[in-house]
N, C-alpha and C positions, 0 to 999 in steps of 0.2 A: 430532520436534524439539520442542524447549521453546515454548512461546507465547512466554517471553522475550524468546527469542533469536530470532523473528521479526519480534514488537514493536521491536526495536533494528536489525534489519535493513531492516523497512519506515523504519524515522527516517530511517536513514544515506543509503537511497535518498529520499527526501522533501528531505532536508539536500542532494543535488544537485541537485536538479533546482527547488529551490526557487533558484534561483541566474536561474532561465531568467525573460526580462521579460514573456513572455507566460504571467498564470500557465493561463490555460485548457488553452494547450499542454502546458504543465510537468503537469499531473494528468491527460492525456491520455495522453502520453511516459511516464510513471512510469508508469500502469497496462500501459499495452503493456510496458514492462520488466519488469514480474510476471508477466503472462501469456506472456511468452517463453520467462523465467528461473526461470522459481521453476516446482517441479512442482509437478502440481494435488493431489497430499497438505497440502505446502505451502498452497498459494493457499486451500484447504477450508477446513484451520486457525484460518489467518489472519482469513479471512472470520465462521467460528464467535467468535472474538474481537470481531472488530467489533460484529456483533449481541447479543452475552452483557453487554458493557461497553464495547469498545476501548478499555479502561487502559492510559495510556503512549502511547498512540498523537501522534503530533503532530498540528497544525492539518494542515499538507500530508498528511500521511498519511489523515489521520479524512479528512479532503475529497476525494481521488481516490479512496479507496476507494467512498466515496457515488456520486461521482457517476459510477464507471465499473467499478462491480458488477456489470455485465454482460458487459465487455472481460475481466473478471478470471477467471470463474468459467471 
């Protein structure tokens, strides 16, 4: 899959969950969403993006990814 069409996918999901008042939970919630949904070709990707640049990425995106790099992989 494109890095693109990743990066727009991690937004879209960031873009909900960014809605939720606790954000600790929302970058919690959102990485278990990846690590449930997205296969680990996916999730590899994605991850090699964040460390290369993470271009495009949003604040909620860039931030659960950091801080739940571990949930993800």
């Amino acid at each position: 899959m494109h890095t693109e069409n990743l990066v727009r996918m991690v937004n879209q999901i960031g873009t909900f969950f960014e809605a939720m008042p606790d954000r600790a939970a929302a970058l919690e919630e959102m990485a278990q969403h990846i690590r449930k949904l997205w296969e680990p070709r996916m999730r590899k990707q994605l991850l090699a993006h964040v460390d290369s640049s993470g271009e495009g990425l949003t604040a909620m995106a860039a931030e659960a990814m950091a801080r739940h790099r571990a949930t993800i992989v």
